[in-house]
Each structure stands twice: as C-alpha cells, then as structure tokens.
PyMOL Python script that loads the backbone (N, CA, C, O; Angstrom):
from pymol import cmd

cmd.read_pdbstr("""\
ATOM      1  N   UNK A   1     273.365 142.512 -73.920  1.00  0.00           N
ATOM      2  CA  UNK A   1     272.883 143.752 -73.353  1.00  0.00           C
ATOM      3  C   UNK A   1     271.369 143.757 -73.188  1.00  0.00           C
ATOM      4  O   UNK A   1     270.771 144.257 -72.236  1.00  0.00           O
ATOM      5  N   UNK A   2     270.851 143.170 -74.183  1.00  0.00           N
ATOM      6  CA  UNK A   2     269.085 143.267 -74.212  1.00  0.00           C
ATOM      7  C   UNK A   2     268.583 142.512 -72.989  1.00  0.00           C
ATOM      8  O   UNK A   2     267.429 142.700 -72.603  1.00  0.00           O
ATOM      9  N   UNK A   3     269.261 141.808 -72.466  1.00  0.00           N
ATOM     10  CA  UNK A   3     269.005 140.700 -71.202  1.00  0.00           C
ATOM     11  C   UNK A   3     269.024 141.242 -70.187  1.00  0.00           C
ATOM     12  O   UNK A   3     268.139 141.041 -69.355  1.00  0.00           O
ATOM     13  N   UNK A   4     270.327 142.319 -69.916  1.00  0.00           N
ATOM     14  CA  UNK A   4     270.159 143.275 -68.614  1.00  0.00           C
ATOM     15  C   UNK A   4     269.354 143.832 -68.576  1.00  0.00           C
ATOM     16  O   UNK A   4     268.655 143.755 -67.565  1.00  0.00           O
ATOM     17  N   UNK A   5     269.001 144.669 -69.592  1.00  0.00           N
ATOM     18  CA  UNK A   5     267.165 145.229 -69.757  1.00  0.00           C
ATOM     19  C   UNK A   5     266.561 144.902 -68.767  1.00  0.00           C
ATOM     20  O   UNK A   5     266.278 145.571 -67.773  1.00  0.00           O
ATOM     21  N   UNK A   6     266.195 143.143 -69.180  1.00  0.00           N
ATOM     22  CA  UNK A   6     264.971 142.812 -69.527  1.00  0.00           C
ATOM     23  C   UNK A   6     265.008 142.742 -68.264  1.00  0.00           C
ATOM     24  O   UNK A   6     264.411 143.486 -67.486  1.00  0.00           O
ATOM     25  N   UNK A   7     265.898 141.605 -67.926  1.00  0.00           N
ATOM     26  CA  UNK A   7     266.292 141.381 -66.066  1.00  0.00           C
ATOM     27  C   UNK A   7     265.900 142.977 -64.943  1.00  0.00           C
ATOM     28  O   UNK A   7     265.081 142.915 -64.026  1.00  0.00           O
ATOM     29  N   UNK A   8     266.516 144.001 -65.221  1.00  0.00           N
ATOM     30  CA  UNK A   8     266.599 145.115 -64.518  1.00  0.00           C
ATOM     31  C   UNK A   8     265.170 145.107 -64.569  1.00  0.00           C
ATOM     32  O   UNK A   8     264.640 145.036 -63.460  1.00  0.00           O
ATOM     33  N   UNK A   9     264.375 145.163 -65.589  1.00  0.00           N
ATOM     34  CA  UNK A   9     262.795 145.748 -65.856  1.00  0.00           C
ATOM     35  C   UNK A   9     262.152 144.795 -65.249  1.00  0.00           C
ATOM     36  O   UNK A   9     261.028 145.265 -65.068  1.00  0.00           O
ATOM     37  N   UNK A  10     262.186 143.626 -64.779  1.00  0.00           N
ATOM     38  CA  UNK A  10     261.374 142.282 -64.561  1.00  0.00           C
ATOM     39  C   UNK A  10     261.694 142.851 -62.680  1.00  0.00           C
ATOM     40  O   UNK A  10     260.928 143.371 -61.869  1.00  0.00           O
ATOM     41  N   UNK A  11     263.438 142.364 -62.555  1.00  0.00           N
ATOM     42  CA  UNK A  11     263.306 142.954 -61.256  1.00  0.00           C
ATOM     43  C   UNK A  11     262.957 144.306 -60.421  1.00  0.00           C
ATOM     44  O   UNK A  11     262.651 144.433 -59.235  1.00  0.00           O
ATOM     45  N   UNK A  12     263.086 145.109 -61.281  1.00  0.00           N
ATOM     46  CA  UNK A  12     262.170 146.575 -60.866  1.00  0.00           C
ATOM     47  C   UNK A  12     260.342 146.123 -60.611  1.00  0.00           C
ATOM     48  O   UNK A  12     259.761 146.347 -59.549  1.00  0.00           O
ATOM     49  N   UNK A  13     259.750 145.537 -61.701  1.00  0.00           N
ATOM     50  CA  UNK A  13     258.409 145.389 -61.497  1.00  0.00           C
ATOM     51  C   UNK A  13     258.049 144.339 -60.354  1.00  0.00           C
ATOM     52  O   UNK A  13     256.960 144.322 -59.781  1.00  0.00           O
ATOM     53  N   UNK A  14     258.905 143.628 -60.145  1.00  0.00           N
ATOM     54  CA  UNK A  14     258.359 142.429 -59.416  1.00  0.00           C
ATOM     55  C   UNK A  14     258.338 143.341 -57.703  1.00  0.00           C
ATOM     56  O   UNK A  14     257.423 143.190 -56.895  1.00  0.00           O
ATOM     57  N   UNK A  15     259.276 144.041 -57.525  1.00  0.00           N
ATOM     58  CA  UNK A  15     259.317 145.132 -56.184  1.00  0.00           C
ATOM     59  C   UNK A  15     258.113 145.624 -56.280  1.00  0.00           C
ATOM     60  O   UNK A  15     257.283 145.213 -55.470  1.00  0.00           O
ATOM     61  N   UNK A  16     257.753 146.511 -57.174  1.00  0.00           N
ATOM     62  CA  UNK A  16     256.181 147.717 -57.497  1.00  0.00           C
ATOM     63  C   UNK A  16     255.401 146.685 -57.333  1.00  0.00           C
ATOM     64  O   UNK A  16     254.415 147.005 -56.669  1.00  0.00           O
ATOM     65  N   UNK A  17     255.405 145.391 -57.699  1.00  0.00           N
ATOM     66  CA  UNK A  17     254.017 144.425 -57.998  1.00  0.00           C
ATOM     67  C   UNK A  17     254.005 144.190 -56.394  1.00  0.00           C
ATOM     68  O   UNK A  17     253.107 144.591 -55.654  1.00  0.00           O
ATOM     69  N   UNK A  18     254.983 143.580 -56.047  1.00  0.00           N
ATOM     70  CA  UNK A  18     254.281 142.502 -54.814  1.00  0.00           C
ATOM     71  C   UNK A  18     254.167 143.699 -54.104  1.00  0.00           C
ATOM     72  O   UNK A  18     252.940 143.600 -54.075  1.00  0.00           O
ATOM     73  N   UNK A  19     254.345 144.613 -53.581  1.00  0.00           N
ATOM     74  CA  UNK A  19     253.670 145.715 -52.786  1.00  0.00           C
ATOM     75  C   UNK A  19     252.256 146.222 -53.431  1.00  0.00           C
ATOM     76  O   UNK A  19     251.460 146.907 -52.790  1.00  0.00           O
ATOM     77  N   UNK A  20     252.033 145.780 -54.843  1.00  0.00           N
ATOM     78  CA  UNK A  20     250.591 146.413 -55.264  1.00  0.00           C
ATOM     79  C   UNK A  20     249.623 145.042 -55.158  1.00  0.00           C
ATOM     80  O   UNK A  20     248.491 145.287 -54.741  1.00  0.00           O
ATOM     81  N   UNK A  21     249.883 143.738 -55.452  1.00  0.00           N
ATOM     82  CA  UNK A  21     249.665 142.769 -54.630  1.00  0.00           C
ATOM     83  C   UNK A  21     249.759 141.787 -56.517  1.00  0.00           C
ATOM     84  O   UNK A  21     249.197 142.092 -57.569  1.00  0.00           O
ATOM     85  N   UNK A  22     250.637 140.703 -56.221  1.00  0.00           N
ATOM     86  CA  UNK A  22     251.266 140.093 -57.554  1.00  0.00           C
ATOM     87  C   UNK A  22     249.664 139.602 -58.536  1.00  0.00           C
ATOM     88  O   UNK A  22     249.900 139.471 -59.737  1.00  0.00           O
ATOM     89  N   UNK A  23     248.576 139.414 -58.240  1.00  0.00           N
ATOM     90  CA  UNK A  23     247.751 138.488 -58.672  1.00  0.00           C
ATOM     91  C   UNK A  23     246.992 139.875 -59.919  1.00  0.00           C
ATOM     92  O   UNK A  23     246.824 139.883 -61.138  1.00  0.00           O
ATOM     93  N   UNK A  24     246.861 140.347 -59.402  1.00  0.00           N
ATOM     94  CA  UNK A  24     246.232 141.726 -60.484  1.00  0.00           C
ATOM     95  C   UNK A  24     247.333 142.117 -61.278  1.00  0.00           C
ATOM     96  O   UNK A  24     246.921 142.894 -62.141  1.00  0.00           O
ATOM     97  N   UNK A  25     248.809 141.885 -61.393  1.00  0.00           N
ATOM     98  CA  UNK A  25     249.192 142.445 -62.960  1.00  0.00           C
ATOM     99  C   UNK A  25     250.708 141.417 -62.534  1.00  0.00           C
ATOM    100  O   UNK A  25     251.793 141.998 -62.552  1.00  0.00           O
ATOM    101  N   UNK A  26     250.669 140.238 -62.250  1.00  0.00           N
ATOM    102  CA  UNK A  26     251.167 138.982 -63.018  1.00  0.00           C
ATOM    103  C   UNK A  26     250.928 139.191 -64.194  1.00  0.00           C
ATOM    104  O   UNK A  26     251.976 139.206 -64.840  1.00  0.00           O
ATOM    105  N   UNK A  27     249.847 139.400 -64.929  1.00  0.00           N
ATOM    106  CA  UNK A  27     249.651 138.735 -66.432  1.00  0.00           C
ATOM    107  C   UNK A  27     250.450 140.231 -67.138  1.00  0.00           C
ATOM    108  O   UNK A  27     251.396 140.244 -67.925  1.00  0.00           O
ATOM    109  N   UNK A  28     249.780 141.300 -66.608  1.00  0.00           N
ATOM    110  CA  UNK A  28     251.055 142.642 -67.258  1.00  0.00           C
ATOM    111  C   UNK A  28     252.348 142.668 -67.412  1.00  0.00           C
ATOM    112  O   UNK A  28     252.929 143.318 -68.280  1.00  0.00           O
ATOM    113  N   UNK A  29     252.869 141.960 -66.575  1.00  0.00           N
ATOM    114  CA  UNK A  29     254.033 142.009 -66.265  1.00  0.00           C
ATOM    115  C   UNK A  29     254.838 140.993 -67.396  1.00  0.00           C
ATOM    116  O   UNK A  29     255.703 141.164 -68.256  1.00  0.00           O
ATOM    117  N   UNK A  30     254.076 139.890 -66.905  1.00  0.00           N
ATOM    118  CA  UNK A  30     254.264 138.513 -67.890  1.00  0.00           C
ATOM    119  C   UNK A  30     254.246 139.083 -69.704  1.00  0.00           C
ATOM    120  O   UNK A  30     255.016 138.587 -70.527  1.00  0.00           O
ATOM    121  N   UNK A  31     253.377 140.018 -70.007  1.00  0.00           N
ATOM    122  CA  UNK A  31     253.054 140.215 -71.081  1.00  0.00           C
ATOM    123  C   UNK A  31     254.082 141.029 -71.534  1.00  0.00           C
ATOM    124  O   UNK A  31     254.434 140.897 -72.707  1.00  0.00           O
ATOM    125  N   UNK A  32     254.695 141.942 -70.742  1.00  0.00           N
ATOM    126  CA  UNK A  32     255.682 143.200 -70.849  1.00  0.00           C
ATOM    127  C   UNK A  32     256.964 142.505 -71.114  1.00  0.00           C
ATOM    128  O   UNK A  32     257.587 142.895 -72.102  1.00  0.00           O
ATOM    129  N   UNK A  33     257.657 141.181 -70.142  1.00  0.00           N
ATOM    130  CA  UNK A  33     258.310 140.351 -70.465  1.00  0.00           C
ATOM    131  C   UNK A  33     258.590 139.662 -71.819  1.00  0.00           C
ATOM    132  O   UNK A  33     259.567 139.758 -72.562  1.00  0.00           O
ATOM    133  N   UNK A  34     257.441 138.930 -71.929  1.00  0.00           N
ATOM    134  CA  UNK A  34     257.137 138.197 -73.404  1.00  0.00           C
ATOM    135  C   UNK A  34     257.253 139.520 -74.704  1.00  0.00           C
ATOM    136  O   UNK A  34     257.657 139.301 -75.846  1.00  0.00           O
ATOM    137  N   UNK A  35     256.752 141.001 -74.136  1.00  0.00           N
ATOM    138  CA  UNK A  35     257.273 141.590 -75.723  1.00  0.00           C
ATOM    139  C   UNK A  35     258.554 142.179 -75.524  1.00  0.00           C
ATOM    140  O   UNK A  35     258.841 143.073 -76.320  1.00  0.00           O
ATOM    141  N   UNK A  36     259.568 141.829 -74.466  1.00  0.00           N
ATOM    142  CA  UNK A  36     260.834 142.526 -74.592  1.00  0.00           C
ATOM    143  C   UNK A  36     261.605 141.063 -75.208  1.00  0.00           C
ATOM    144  O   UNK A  36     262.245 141.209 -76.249  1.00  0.00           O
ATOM    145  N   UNK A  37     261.569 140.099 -74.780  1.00  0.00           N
ATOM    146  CA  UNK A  37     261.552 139.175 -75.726  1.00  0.00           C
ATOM    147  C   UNK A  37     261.803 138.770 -77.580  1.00  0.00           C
ATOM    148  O   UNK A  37     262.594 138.547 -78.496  1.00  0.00           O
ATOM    149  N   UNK A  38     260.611 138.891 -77.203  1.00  0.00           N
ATOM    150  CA  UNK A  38     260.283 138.707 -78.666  1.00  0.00           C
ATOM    151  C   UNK A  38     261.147 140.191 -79.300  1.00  0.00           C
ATOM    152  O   UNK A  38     262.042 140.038 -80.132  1.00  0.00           O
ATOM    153  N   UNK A  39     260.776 141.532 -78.824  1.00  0.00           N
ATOM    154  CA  UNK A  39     261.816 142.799 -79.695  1.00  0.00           C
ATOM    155  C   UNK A  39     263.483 142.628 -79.467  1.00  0.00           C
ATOM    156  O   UNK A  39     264.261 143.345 -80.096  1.00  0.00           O
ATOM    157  N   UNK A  40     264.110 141.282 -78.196  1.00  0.00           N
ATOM    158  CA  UNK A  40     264.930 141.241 -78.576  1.00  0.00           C
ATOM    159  C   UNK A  40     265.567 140.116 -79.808  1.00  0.00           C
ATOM    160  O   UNK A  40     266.665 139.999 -80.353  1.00  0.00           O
ATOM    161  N   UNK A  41     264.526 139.540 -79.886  1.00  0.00           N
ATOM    162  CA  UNK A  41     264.579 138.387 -80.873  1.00  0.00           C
ATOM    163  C   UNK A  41     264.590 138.887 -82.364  1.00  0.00           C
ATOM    164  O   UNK A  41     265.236 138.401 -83.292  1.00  0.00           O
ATOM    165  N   UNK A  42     263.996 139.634 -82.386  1.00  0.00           N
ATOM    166  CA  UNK A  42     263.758 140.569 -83.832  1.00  0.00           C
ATOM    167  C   UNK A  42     265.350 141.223 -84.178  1.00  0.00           C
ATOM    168  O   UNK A  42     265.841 141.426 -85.289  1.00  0.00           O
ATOM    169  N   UNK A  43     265.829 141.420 -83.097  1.00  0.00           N
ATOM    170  CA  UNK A  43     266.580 142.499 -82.978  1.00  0.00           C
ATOM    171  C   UNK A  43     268.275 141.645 -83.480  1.00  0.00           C
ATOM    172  O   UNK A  43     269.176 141.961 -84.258  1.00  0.00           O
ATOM    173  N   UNK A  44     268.065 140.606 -82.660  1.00  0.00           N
ATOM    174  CA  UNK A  44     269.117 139.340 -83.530  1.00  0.00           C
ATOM    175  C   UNK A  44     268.804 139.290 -85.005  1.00  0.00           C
ATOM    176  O   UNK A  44     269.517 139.830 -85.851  1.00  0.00           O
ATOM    177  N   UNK A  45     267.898 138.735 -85.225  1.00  0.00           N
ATOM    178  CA  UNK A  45     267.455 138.605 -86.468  1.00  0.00           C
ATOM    179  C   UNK A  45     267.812 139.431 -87.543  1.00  0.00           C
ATOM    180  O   UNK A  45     268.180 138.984 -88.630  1.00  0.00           O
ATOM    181  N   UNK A  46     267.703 140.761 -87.241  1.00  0.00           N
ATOM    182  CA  UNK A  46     267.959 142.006 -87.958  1.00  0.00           C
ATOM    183  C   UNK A  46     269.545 142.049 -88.260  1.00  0.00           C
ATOM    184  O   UNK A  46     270.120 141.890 -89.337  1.00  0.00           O
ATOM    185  N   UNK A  47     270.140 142.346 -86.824  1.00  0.00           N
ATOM    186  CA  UNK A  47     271.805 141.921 -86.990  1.00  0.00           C
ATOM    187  C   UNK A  47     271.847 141.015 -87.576  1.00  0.00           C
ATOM    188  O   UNK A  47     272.675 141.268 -88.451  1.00  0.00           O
ATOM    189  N   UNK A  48     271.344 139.623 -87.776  1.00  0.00           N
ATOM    190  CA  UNK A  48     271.947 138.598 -88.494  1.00  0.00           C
ATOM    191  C   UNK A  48     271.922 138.364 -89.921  1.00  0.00           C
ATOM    192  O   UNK A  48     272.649 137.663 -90.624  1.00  0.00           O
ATOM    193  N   UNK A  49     270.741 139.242 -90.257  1.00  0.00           N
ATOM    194  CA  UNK A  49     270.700 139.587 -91.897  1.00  0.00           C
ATOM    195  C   UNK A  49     271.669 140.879 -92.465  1.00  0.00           C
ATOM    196  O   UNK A  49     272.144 140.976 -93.597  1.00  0.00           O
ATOM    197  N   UNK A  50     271.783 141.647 -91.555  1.00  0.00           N
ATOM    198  CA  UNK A  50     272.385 142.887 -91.858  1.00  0.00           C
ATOM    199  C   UNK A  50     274.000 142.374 -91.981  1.00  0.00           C
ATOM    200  O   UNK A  50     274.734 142.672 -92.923  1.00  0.00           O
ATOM    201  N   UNK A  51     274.303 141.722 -91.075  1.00  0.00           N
ATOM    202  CA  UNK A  51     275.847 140.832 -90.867  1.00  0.00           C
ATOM    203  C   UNK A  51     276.195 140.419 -92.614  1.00  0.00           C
ATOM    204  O   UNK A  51     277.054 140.858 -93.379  1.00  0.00           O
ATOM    205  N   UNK A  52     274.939 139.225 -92.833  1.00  0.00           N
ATOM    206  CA  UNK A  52     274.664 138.518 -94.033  1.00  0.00           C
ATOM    207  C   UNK A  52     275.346 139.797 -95.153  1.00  0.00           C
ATOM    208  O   UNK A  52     276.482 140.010 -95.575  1.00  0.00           O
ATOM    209  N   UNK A  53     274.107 140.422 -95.337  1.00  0.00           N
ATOM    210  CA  UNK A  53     273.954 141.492 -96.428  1.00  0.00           C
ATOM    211  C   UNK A  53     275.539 142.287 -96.255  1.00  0.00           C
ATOM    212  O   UNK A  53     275.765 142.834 -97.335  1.00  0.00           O
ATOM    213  N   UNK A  54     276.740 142.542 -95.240  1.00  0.00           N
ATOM    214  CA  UNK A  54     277.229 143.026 -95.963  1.00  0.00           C
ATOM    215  C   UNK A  54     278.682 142.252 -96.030  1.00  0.00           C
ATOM    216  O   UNK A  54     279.611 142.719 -96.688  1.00  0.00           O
ATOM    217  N   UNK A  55     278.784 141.077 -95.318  1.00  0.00           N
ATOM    218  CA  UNK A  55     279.541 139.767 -95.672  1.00  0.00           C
ATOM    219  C   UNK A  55     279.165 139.602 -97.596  1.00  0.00           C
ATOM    220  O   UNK A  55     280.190 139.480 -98.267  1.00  0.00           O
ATOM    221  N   UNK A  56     278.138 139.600 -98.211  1.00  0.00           N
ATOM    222  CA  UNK A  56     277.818 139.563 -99.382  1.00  0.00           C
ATOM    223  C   UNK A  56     278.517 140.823-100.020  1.00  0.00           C
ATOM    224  O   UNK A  56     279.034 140.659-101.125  1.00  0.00           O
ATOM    225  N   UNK A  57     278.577 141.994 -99.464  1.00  0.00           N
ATOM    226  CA  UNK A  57     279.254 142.917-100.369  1.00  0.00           C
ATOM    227  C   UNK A  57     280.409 143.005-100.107  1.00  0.00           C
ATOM    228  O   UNK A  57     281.082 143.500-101.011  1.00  0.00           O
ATOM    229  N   UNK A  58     280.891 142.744 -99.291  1.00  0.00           N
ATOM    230  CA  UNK A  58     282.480 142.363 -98.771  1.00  0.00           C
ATOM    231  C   UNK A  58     282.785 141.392-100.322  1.00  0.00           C
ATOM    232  O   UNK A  58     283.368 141.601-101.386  1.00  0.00           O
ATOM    233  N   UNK A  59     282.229 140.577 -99.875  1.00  0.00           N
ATOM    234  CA  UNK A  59     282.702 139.149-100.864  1.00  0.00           C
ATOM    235  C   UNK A  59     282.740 139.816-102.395  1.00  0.00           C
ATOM    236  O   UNK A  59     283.827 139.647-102.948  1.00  0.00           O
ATOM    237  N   UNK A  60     281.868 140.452-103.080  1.00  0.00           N
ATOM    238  CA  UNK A  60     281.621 141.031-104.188  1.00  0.00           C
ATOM    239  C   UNK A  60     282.757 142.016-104.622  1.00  0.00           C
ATOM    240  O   UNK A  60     283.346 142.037-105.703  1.00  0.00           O
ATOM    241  N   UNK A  61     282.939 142.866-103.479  1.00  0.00           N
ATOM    242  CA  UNK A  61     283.851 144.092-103.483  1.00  0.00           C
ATOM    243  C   UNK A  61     285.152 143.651-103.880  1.00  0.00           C
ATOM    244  O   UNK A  61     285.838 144.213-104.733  1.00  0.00           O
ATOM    245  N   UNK A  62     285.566 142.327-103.045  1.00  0.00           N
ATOM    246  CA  UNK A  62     286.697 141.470-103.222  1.00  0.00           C
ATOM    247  C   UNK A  62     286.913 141.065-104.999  1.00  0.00           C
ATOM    248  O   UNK A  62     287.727 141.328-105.884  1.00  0.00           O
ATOM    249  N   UNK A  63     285.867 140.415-104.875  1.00  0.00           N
ATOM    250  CA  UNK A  63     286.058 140.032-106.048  1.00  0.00           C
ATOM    251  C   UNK A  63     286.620 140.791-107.113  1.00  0.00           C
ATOM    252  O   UNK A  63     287.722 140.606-107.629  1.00  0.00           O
ATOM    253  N   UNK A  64     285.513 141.932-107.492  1.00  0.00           N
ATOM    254  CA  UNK A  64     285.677 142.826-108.018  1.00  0.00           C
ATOM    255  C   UNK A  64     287.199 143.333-108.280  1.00  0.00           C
ATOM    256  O   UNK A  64     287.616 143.614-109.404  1.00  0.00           O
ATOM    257  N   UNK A  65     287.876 143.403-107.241  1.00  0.00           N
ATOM    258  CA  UNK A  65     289.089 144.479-106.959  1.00  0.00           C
ATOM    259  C   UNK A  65     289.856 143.499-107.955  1.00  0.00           C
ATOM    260  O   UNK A  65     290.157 143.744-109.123  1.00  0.00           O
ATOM    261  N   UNK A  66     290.169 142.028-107.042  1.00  0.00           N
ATOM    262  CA  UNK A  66     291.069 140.918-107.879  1.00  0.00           C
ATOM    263  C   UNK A  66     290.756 140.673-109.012  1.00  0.00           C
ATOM    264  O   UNK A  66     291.586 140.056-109.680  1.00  0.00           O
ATOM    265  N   UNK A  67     289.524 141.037-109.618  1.00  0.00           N
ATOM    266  CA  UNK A  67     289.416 140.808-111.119  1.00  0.00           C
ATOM    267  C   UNK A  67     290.130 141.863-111.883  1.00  0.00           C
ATOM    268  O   UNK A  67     290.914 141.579-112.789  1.00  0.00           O
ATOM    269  N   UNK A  68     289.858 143.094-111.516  1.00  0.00           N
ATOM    270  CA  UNK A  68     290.598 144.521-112.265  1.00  0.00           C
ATOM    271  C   UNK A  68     292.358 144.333-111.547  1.00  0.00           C
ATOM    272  O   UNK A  68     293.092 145.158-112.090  1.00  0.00           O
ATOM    273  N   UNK A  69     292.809 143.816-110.927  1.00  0.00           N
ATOM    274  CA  UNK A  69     294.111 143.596-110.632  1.00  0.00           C
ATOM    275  C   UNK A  69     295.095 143.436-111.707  1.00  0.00           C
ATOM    276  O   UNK A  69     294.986 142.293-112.150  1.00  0.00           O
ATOM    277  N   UNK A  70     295.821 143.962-112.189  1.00  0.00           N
ATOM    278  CA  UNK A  70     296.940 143.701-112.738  1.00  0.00           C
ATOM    279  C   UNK A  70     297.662 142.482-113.175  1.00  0.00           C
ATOM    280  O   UNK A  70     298.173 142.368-112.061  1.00  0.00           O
ATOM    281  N   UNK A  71     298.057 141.666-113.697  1.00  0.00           N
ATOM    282  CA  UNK A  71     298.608 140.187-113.028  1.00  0.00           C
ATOM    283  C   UNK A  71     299.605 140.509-113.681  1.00  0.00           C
ATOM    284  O   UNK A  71     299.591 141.190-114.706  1.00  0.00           O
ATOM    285  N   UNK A  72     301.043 139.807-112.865  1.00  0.00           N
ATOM    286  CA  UNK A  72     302.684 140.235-113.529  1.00  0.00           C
ATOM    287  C   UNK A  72     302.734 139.252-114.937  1.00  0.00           C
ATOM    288  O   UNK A  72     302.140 138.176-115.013  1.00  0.00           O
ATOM    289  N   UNK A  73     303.234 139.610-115.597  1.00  0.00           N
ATOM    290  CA  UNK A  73     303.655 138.702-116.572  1.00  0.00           C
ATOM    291  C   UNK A  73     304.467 137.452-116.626  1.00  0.00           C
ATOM    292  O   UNK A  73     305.534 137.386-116.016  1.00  0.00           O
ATOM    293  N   UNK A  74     303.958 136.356-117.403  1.00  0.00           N
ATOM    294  CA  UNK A  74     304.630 135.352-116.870  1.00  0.00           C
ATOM    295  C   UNK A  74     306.230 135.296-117.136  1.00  0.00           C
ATOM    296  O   UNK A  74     306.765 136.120-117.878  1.00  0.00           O
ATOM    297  N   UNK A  75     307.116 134.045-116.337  1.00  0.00           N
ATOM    298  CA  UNK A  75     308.341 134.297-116.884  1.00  0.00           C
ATOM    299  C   UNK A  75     308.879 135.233-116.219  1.00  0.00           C
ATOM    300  O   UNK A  75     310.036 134.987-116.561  1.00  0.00           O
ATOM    301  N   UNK A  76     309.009 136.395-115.324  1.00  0.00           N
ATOM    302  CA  UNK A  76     309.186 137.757-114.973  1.00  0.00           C
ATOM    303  C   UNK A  76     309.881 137.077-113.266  1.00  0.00           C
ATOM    304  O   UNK A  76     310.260 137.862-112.397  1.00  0.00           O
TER     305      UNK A  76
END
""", "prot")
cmd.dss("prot")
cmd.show_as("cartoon", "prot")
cmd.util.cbc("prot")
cmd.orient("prot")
C-alpha cells in the first residue's frame, strides 16, 4: 500500500513540476520521494518487531496454559 502512495505522489508532482519547469524542484521532489521511503521503511520495521513482540507472547501464553494443564493419569 505505501508504494501506491508513493507512486500516486511522484506521479502527481512530476505533472505540477514539468509545467513549473523540472530543473528548480527536481531536488524537492527527489527529497519528498527519498522521505516517503525511508517512513515506509520504518514502517516495516515497526510491523516487524511488533509481529516479533507478540509471536513472543503467543509462545509464552502457550506455554503457560500447557504447563497448568491437567495431565490424565497414567494407565487410564
């Protein structure tokens, strides 16, 4: 999803630019690019620890439950 963004926003500016003339805010544009970027890169990152962190309490929770579990008696 962060890609359609970026795409929609790149191709919206590049219309406004070359009618305002590309050589005076190439580098704006370029720069506006490079930080949607990088905030979508962060933005993985974040999901991928947050994923982490609760795969870890999943795993714990599990545990937990099967330890207080009951077990049948043997022989039975």
């Amino acid at each position: 999803m962060p890609h359609i963004v970026i795409f929609l926003l790149g191709a919206a500016a590049t219309v406004v630019i070359k009618g305002l003339g590309m050589t005076v805010f190439r580098p704006v544009v370029k720069g506006v690019v490079k930080g949607g970027i990088r905030v979508g890169r962060q933005v993985q990152e974040f999901a991928a620890e947050v994923t982490e962190e609760l795969q870890d309490i999943s795993a714990e929770a599990s545990s937990e439950v099967d330890a207080t579990r009951p077990t049948a008696p043997k022989g039975a």
